[in-house]
PALOKOL-856260 format. One record per residue (C-alpha): x, y, z. Coordinates in steps of 0.05 Angstrom, whole numbers, plus 32768, in hexadecimal, padded with zeros to 4 digits. Layout:
<nodes>
x, y, z
X, Y, Z
...
</nodes>
This chain:
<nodes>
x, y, z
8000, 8000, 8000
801C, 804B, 7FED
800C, 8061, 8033
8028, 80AC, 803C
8049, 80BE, 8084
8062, 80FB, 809A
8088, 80FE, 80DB
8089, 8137, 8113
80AE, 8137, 8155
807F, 8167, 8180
80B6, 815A, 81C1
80E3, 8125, 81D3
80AF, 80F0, 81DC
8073, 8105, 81B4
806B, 8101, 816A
802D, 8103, 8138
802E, 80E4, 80EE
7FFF, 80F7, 80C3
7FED, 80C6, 8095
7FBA, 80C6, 8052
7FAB, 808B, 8017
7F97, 808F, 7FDC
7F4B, 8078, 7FCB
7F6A, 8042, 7F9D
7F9D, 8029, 7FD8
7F6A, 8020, 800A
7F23, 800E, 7FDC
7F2A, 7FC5, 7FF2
7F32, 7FCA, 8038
7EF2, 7FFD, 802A
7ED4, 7FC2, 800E
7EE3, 7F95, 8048
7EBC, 7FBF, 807E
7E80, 7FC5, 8049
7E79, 7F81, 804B
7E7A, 7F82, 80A1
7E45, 7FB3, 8097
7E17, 7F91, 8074
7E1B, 7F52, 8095
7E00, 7F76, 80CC
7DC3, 7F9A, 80A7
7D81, 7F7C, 80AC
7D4E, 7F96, 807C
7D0B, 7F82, 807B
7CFD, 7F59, 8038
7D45, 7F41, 8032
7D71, 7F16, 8064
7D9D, 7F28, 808F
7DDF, 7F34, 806E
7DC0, 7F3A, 801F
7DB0, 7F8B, 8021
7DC2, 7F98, 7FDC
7DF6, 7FC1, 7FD2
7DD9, 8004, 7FB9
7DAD, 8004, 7FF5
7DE1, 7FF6, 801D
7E0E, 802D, 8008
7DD6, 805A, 8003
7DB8, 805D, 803C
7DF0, 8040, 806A
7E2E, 805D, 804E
7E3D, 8083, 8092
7E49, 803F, 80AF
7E70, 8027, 807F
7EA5, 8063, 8081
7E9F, 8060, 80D0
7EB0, 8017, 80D7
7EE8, 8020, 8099
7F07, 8059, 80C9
7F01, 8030, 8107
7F1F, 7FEB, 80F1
7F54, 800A, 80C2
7F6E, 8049, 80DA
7F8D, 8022, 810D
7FAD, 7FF4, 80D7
7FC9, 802B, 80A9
7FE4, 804B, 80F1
8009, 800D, 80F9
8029, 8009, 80AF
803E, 804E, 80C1
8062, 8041, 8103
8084, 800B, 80DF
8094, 8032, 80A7
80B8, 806F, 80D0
80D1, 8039, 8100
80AF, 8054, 8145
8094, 8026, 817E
8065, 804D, 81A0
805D, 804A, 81EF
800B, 805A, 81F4
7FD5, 8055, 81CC
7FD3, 808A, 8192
7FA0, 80C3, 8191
7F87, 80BC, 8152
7F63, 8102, 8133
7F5B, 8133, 80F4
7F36, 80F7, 80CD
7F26, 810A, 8090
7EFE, 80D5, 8066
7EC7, 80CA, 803E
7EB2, 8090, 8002
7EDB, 808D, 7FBC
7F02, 80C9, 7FE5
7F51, 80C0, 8001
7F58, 80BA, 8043
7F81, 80E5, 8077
7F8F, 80E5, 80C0
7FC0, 80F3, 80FA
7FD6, 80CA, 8135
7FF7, 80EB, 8176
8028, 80B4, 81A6
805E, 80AC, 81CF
809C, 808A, 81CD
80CF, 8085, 81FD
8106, 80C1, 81F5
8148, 80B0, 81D5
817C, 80C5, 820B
81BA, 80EA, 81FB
81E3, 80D2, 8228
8226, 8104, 8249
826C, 80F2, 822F
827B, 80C8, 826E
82B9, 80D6, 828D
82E3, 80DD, 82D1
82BC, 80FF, 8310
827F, 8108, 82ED
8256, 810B, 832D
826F, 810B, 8377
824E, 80D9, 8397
824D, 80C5, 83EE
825F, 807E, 8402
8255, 8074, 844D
8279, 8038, 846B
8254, 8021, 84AF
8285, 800E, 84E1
8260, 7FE0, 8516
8270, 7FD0, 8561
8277, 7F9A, 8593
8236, 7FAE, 85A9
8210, 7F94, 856F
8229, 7F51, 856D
8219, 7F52, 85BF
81C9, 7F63, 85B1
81C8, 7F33, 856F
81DB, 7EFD, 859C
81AD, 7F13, 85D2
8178, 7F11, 859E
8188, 7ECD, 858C
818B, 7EB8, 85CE
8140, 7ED0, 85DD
8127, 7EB8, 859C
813A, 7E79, 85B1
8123, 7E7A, 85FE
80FD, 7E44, 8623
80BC, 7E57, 864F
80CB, 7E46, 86A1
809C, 7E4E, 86DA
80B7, 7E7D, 870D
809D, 7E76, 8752
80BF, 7EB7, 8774
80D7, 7F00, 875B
80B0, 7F09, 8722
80CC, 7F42, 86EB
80C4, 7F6C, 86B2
80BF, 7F44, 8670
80A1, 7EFD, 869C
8059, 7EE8, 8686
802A, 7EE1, 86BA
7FE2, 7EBA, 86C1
7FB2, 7EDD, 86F7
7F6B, 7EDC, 8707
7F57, 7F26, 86F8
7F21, 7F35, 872C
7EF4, 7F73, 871C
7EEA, 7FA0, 875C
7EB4, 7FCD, 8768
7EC5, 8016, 878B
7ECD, 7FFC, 87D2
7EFE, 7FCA, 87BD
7ECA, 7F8E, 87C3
7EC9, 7F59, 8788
7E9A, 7F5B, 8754
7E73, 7F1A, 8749
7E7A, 7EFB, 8706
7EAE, 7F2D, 86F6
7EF1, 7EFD, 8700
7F12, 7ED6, 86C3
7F51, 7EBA, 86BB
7F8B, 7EE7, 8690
7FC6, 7EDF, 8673
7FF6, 7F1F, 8674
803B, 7F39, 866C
8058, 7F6A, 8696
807A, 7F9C, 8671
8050, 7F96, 8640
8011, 7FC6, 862E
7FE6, 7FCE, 865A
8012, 7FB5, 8690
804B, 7FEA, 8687
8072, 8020, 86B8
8059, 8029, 86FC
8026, 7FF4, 86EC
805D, 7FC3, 86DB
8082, 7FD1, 8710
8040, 7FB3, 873D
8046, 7F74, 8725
8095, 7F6D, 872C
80BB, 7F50, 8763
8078, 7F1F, 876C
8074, 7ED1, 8785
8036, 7E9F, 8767
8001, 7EB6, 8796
800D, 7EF9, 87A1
7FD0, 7F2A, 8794
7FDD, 7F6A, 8771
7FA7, 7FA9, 8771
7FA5, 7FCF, 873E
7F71, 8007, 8714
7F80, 7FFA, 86CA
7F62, 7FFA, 8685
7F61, 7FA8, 867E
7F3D, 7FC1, 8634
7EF6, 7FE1, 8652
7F13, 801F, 8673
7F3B, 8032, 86B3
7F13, 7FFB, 86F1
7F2C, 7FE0, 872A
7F4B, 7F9C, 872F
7F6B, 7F6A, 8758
7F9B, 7F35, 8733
7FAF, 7EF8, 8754
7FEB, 7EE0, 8737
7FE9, 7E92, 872E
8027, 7E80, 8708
805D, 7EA9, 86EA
8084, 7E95, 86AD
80C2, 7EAC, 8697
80EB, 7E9F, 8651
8133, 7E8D, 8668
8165, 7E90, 862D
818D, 7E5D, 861F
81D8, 7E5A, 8640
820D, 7E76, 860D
823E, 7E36, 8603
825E, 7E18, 85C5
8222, 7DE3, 85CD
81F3, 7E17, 85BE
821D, 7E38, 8587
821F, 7DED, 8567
81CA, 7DEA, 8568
81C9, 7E30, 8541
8204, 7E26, 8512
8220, 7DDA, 8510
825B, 7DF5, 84E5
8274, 7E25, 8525
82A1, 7E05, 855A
82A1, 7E35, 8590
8282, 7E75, 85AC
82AF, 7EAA, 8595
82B2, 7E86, 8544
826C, 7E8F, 8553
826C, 7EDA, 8567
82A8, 7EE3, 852F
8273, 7ECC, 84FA
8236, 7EF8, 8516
826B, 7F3D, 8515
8276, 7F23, 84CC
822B, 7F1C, 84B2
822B, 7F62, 84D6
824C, 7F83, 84B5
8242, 7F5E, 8472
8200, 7F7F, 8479
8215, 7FC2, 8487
8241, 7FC1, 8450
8201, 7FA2, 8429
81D9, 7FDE, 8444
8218, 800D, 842A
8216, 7FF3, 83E9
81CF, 7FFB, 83E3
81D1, 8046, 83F8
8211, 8058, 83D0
81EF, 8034, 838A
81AF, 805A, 839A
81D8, 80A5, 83A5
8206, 8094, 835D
81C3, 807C, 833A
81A3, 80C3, 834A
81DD, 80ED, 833B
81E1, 80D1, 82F7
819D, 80DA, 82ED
819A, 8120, 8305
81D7, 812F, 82D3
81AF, 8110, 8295
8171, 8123, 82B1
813C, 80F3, 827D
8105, 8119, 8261
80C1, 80E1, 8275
808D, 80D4, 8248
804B, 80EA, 826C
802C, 80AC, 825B
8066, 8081, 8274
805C, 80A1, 82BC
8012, 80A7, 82B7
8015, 8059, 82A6
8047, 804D, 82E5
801F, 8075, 831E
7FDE, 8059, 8301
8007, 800D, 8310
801B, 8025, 8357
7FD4, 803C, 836C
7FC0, 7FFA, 835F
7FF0, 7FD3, 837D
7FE8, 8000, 83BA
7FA4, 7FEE, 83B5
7FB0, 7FA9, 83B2
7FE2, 7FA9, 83F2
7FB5, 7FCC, 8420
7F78, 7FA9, 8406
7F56, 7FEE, 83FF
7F3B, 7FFA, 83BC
7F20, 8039, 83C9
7F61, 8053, 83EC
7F6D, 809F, 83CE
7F87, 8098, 838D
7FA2, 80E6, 8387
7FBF, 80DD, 83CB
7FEC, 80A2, 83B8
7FFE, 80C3, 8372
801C, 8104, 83A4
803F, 80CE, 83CD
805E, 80A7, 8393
8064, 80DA, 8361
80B5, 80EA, 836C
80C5, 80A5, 8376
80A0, 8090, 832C
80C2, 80CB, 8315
810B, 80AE, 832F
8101, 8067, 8317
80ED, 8072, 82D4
8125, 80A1, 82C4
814F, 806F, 82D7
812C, 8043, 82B0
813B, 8066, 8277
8183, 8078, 8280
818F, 802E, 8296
8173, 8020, 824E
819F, 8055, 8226
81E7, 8040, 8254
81D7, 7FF4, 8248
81CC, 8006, 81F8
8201, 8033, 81ED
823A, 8018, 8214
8222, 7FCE, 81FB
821D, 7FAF, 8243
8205, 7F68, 824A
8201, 7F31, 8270
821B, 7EE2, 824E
81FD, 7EA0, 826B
8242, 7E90, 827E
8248, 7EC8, 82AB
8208, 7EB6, 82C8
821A, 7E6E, 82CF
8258, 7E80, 82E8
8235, 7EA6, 8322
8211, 7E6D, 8337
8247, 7E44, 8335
826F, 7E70, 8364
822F, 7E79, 8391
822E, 7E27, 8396
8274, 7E26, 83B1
8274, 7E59, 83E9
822B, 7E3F, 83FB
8239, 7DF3, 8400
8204, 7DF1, 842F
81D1, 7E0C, 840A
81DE, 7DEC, 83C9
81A0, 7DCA, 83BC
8178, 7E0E, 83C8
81A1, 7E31, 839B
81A0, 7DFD, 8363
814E, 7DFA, 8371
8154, 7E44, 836F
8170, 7E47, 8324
814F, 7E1D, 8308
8119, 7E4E, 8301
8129, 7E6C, 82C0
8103, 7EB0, 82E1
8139, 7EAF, 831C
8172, 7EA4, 82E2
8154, 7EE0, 82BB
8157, 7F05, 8300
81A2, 7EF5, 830D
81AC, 7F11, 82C7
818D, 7F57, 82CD
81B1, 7F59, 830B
81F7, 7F4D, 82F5
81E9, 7F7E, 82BC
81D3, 7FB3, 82F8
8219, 7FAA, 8313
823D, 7FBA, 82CC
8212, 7FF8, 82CD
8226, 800C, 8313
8273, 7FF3, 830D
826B, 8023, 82CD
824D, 805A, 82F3
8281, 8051, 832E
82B6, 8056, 82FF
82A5, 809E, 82E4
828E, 80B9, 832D
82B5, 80D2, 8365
82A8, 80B2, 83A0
82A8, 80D3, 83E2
82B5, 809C, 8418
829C, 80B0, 845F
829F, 807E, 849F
8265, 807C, 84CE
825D, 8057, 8512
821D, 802D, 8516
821C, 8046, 8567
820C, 807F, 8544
81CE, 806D, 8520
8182, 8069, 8536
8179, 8028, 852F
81B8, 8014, 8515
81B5, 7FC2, 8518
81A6, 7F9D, 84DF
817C, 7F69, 84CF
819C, 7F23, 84CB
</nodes>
């Protein structure tokens, strides 16, 4: 078909063809929605389908050039983003038709596409970019193992000197204002002291207690502030385990004494603070890079990402009529962030021709399989999945594109104590 296209760029994303055939080009495709038409038109004295054809075009030729425009406009608007070699990123506006029978056609379609980046001549000290290194303490690996220790604490009935953080069972007697009991107002209850409602100076009634002791008492129990009287029947108390290379065995049957044990928890430490280091520094040279290209984004690209975060917000807090403008407001920078890098992840992996082989991939496992002997079969489960291979390979080509990145920054390298953090110990 001698389809005509003209091209314009209205701004870096958006661009409108306008396209027009001839009457002679496009007369058979004309042909083709005739015949949808009239298999469609009922007439009385003819069957369905058999209007001949000078009625048909007669007195239903509006339907015929409607359903012509609607099933091939689209077509010839797909011949023409072949033809000037665009992929478009939303659906096209299509307008200014202009068509009418034995007549040519014309119209214009409006899209976007996602911008061609220029990227900067890349070069030494392009950005300046803080690495924090978390120096961590003796102190950490003392409350790791304390947490352990707890996690892993056995209930015991105490019969003297109870304490905060021991679990009691009382009979919680109701009083009235003289101090007398309330009939039918006594149950049996399980509570923590220490823990709400039995906190402070309230906490510090039922300390220091024996099984049988009565304690007095005007709290909210859950109905408002009434008078009580608790008799304490038995008090329980988790008692850790004793710290010995027996227990250092049960957690970790590779360790052979208390301080290999300790030696490995400092490690994981501050593996994960350097984890958590890495994590921040990657994030701080991803966004000065993308301030210093700064990617024009196509409206539709973020309109099409915030409308995909509403409704996975939606989704996660099982609220479907949670405020949609609110969540754009709280989201909006952070689509805004990702999708630039999106695109200038796209342009650096392009133009510096940055891949990933299946031998380095393989290669990765392999070297994953002998520093994790123990956890070979869950790694060799784990990649088997052709989705977790395909994983391992977008991450690998992440780290080119940072070890790139790294390599044209300067880094700023700053220490910090974790003592000096809010919060400071990680997660292991």
């Amino acid at each position: 078909m001698n389809l005509k296209v003209k091209s314009k760029k209205i701004n870096d994303f958006t661009f409108e063809l306008a396209i027009s055939a001839k009457w002679e080009d496009i007369k058979e495709d004309f042909n083709i929605a005739k015949k949808k038409v009239a298999r469609e038109i009922k007439l009385p004295g003819f069957r369905k389908g058999k209007v001949p054809e000078n009625i048909l075009m007669s007195q239903y030729i509006n339907s015929v050039e409607m359903s012509f425009v609607q099933d091939f406009c689209e077509k010839y608007y797909i011949m023409a983003l072949q033809k000037e070699e665009l992929t478009p990123i939303n659906q096209a506006q299509l307008k200014d038709i202009d068509f009418s029978y034995e007549n040519d056609l014309s119209f214009k379609s409006e899209f976007e596409i996602e911008p061609s980046l220029k990227l900067p001549k890349f070069k030494k000290n392009m950005v300046t970019v803080e690495k924090i290194n978390f120096i961590s303490n003796k102190e950490e690996v003392d409350k790791t193992i304390e947490n352990i220790l707890n996690s892993q604490a056995k209930a015991e009935q105490i019969e003297k000197g109870s304490m905060n953080g021991d679990f009691l069972i009382v009979d919680k007697q109701e009083l009235d204002e003289s101090g007398l009991p309330i009939i039918g107002k006594k149950e049996k209850k399980y509570i923590a002291i220490g823990q709400d409602p039995i906190i402070e100076e309230k906490a510090e009634s039922f300390t220091s207690k024996n099984a049988g002791d009565k304690v007095k008492l005007t709290i909210d129990m859950g109905e408002g502030e009434k008078n009580y009287e608790f008799t304490i029947e038995t008090i329980q108390r988790r008692v850790p385990p004793k710290l010995d290379d027996e227990f250092v065995k049960q957690m970790d049957p590779n360790c052979k004494s208390v301080d290999e044990w300790k030696k490995n928890i400092n490690e994981s430490i501050d593996n994960e603070y350097k984890r958590k280091s890495d994590e921040m520094f990657h994030s701080s040279l991803i966004d000065q890079f993308v301030k210093l290209v700064n990617p024009v984004l196509p409206t539709s690209m973020l309109e099409n990402y915030l409308n995909n975060i509403v409704n996975e917000v939606k989704q996660n807090q099982n609220n479907q009529n949670a405020d949609e403008v609110q969540i754009r407001e709280q989201y909006q920078q952070f689509a805004e962030n990702n999708l630039r890098w999106f695109l200038l992840r796209k342009s650096i992996i392009s133009d510096k021709e940055l891949s990933v082989s299946t031998n380095e991939v393989e290669d990765f496992i392999k070297d994953a399989l002998v520093k994790n002997e123990s956890q070979k079969a869950e790694i060799e489960r784990f990649y088997k999945k052709e989705s977790n291979k395909n994983k391992l390979s977008d991450d690998l080509l992440d780290q080119k594109i940072i070890d790139m990145l790294k390599e044209h920054s300067k880094i700023k390298e700053k220490d910090q104590k974790t003592s000096e953090l809010q919060g400071a110990q990680p997660n292991l």
